[in-house]
N, C-alpha and C positions, 0 to 999 in steps of 0.2 A: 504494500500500500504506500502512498506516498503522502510524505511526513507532513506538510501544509496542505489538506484538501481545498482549502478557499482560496489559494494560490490557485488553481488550476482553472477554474470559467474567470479571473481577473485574465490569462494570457488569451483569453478570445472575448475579451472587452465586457465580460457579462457579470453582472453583482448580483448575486442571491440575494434575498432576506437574510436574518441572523437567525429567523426560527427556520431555516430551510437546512436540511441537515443533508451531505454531501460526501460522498466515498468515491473516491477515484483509485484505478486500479490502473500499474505500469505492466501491461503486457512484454512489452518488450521498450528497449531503448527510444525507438518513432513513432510507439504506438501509445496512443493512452484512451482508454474507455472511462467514461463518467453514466453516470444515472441519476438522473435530476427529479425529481417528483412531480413538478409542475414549468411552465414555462414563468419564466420573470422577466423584467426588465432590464437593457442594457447597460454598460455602462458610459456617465456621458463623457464625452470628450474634451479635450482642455477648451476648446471653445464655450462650452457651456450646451452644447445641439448632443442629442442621442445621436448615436453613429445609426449608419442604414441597418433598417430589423430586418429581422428574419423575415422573410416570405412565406415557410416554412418550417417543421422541425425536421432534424438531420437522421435518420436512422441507417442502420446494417443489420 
């Protein structure tokens, strides 16, 4: 498992809740799986603007 899971949706711009509870698992060195319970909002940008949303959610 990897040791800061709230580190992990900040490197794809996105902030949970603080009640949203988060377990990311390091398959391998390139690979990383998350499972998120619900969708949330992004995170904003130095300008003060949400960056582009999702269209969609991402699965495999």
């Amino acid at each position: 498992m990897v040791r800061e899971p709230r580190a992990a949706p900040a490197e794809f711009a996105l902030e949970p809740p603080d009640t949203t509870e988060i377990t990311v698992w390091d398959s391998s060195a390139e690979t990383r799986y998350m499972v998120l319970p619900r969708r949330f909002r992004r995170a904003r940008t130095a300008r003060g603007r949400n960056s582009r949303p999702h269209s969609s959610p991402v699965t495999r």
